[in-house]
C-alpha positions in Angstrom: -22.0 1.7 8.7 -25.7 3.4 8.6 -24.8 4.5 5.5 -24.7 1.2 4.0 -28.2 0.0 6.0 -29.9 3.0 3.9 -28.2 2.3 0.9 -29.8 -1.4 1.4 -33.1 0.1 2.4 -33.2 1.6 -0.8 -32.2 -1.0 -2.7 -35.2 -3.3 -1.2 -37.4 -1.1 -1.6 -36.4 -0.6 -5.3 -36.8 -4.1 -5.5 -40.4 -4.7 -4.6 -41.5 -2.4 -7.3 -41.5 -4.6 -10.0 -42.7 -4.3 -13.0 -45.4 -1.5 -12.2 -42.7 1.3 -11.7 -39.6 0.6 -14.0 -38.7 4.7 -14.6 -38.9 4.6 -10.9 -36.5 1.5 -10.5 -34.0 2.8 -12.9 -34.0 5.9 -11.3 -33.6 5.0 -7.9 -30.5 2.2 -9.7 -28.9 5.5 -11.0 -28.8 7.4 -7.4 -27.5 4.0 -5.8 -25.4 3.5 -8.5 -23.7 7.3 -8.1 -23.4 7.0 -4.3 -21.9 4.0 -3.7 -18.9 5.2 -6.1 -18.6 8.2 -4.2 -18.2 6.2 -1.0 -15.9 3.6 -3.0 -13.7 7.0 -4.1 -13.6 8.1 -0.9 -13.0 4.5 1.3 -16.4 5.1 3.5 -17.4 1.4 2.3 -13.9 0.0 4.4 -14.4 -0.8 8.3 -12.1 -2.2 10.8 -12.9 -5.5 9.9 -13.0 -5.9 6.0 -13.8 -4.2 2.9 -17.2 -4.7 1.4 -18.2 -5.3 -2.2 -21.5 -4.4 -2.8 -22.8 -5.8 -6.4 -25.7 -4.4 -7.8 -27.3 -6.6 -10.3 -29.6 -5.1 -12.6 -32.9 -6.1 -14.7 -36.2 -4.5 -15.8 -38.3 -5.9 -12.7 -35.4 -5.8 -9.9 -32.5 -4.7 -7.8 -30.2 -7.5 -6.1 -28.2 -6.0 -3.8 -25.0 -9.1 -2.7 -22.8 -8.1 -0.2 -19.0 -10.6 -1.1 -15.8 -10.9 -0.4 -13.4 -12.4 -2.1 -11.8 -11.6 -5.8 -14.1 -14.4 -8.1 -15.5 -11.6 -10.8 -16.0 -13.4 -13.6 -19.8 -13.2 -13.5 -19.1 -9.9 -15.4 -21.0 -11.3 -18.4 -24.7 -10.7 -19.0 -24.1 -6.7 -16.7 -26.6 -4.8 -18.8 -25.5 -1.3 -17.2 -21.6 0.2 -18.0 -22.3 2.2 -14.4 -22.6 -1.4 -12.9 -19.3 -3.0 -14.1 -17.4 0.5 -13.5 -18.9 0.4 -9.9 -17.1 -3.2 -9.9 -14.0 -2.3 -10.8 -14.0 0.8 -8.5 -14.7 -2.1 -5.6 -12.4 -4.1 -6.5 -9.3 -1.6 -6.5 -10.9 -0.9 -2.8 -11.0 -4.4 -2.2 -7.4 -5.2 -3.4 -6.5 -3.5 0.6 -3.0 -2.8 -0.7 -1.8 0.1 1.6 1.5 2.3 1.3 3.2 3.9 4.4 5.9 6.4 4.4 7.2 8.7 7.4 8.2 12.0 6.7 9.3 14.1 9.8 11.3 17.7 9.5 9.9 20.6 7.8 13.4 20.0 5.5 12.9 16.8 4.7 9.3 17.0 3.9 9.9 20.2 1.5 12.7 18.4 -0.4 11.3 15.1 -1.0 7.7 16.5 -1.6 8.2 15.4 -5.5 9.1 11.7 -4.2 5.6 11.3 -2.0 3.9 13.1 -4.7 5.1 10.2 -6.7 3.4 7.7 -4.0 0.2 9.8 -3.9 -0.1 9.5 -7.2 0.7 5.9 -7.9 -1.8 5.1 -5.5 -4.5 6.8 -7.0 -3.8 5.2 -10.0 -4.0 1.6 -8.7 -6.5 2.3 -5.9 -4.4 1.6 -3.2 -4.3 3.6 0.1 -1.4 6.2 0.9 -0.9 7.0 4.5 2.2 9.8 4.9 2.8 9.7 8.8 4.4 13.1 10.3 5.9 14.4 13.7 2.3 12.8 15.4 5.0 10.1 15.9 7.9 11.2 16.8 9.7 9.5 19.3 11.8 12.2 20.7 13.5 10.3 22.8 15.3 8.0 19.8 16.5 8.7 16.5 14.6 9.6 13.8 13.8 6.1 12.1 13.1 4.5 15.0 9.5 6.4 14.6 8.7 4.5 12.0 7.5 1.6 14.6 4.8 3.6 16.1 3.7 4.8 12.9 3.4 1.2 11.5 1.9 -0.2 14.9 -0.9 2.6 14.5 -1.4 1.5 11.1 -1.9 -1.9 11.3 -3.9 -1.8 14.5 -6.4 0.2 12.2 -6.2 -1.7 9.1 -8.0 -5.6 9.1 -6.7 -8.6 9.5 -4.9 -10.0 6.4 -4.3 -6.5 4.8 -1.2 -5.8 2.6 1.1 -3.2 3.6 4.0 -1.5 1.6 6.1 0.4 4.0 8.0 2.4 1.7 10.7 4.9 3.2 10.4 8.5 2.4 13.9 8.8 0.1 12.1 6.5 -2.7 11.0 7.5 -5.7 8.2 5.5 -7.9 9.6 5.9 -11.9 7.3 3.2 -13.7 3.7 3.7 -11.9 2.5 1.8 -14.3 3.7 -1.1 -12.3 1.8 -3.0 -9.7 2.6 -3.8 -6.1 0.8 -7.0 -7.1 3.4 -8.0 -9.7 6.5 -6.4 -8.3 6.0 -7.4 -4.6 2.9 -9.2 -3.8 4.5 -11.9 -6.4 7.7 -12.9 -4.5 5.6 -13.2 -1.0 4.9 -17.0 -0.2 1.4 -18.0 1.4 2.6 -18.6 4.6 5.1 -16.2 5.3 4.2 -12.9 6.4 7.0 -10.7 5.8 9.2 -9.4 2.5 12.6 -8.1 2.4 15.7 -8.1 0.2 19.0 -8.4 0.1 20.4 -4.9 -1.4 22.4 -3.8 -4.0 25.5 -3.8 -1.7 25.4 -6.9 0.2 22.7 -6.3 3.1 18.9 -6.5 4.0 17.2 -3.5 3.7 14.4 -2.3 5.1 13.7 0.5 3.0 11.0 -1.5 1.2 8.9 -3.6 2.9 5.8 -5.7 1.8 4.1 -7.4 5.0 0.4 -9.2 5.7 -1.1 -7.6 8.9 -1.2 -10.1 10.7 -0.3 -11.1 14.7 2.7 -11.9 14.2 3.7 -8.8 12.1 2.5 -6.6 15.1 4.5 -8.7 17.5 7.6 -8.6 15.2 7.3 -5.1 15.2 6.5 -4.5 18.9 10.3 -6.3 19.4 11.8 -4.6 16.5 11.4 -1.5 18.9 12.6 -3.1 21.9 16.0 -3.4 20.8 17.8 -1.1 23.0 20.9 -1.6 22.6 20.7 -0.7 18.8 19.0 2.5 18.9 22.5 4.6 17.9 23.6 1.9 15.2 23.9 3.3 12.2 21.5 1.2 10.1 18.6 1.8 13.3 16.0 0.0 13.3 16.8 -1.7 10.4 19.7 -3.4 12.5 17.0 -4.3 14.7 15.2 -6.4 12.4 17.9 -7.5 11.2 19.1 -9.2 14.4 15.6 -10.8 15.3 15.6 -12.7 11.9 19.2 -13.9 12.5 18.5 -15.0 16.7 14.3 -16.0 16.6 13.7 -18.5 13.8 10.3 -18.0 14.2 10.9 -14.8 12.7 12.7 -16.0 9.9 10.6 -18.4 9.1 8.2 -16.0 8.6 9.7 -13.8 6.6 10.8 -13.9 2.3 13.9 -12.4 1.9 15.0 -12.5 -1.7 17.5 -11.2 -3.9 15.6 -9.4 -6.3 16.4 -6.0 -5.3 16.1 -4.7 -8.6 12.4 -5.3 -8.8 11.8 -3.0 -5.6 14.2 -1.7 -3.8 16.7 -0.1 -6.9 19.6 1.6 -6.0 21.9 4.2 -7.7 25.1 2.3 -6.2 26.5 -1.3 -5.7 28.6 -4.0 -5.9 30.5 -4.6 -8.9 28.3 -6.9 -11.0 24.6 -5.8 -9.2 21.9 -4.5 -11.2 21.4 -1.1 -10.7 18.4 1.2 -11.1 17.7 2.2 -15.2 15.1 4.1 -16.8 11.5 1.6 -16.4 12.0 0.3 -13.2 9.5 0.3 -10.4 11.5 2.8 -8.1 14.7 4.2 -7.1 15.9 4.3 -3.6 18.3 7.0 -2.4 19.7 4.7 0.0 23.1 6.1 2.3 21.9 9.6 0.5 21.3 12.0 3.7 21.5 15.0 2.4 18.0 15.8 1.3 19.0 18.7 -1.1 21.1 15.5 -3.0 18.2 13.3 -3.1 16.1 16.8 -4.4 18.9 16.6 -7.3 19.0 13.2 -7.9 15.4 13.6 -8.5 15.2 16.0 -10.7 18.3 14.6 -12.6 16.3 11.3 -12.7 12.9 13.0 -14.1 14.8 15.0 -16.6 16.2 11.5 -18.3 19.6 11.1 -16.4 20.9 8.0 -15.2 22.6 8.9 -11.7 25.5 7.0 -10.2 26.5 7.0 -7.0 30.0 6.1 -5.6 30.4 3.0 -3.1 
């Protein structure tokens, strides 16, 4: 953080100028001012412990530099500087903490889903969240393939602060509204208090292929059990059978955790039972769940960004 302690250097410094030097003041505004939304754009101001807002509150004869947390802006009134509420709002994306992980491993899988991550990349530039794409770095070699998803989200959220939201979003989903916040289509549906969302799919199960969770102590420990499921490494739904069984056997874990059956509004499919919603044109995403051949889901892609409404048979 000895960026920051210059930054506020500067600012006091600015400060006890006064009146005598306002060209100076403004100028030294303007450098702070550009900096700090460089290090907002690039996610310097975030440490392993929270996410800083810095507010710089602007006159003729001072600087205030306020160091909050929290999401209470509505002291945007009586900003005399456009570079000080755009400064705000660049903060307050970085503040929002929303981040979205997706494992991609396989040089095959990686090349043929590269315009569903770019989708994610994307999205999360527009909203200001975080994107983290883990690779082979966590590969478990010695397990199937989606099992590495548990290392991958144990390193995440060991990094990430307490509290923080995180989207795990498996690599075979495509975002087709970004206009769409995680806010309003996830965020929404999880209860303060519970840690954990999931939903009931198109066909009848829970799903983990989109999963909204708070970092929290019991998240990590849920997920350190998840992987401790033996007996269900060969199953044919994974780890997702694993989670599946702790929320049916460990109440605890259930009562922590939403499960709702709103799968339309994240977790869309192209196939269902009869009389469930499927994915249209203008919804969040599409997953290409039961899909597994990646030069299908490269198809149903492209059919999908071309205008087409895919099916898929039961």
């Amino acid at each position: 953080m000895e960026i920051q302690r210059v930054l506020m250097k500067a600012l006091v410094v600015t400060m006890t100028t006064g009146k005598r030097h306002v060209i100076v003041v403004k100028l030294l505004v303007m450098i702070v001012h550009c900096v700090l939304i460089l290090l907002c754009l690039t996610a310097v101001l975030t440490d392993e412990e929270t996410i800083f807002i810095l507010l710089i509150l602007i006159d003729h004869r001072a600087v205030e530099l306020r160091v909050l947390r929290g999401g209470d802006f509505n002291f945007y009134e009586g900003w005399r500087r456009a570079g000080s509420k755009l400064l705000l709002r660049l903060l307050y994306k970085r503040m929002s903490g929303i981040t979205i992980l997706t494992l991609a491993i396989g040089a095959d899988f990686v090349k043929y889903l590269e315009k569903a991550f770019e989708s994610k990349r994307s999205y999360a530039a527009r909203h200001g969240y975080t994107y983290i794409q883990g690779g082979e770095e966590f590969w478990d070699r010695s397990r199937p393939i989606p099992w590495s998803k548990i290392p991958f989200i144990l390193d995440a959220l060991g990094k990430l602060p307490d509290g923080a939201i995180v989207w795990l979003s498996d690599a075979d989903v495509l975002i087709t509204n970004p206009m769409l916040r995680v806010e309003d289509q996830m965020l929404a549906l999880l209860p303060e208090g519970k840690d954990m969302l999931m939903c009931i799919d198109a066909c009848g199960h829970i799903n983990s292929g989109n999963v909204l969770m708070r970092n929290t102590a019991w998240t990590r420990d849920y997920w350190r059990r998840v992987g401790e499921q033996k007996e269900l490494l060969y199953h044919i739904w994974w780890e997702n059978a694993a989670m599946i069984k702790l929320l049916e056997t460990v109440p605890n874990d259930l009562a922590h955790t939403e499960i709702t059956n709103q799968h339309k509004r994240f977790n869309a499919y192209l196939r269902g039972l009869s009389g469930q919603p499927l994915w249209e044109p203008g919804d969040f995403l599409v997953h290409f769940a039961g899909v597994y051949d990646v030069k299908e889901m490269r198809d149903l892609i492209q059919k999908i960004q071309a205008g087409f409404v895919p099916r898929l048979e039961m």
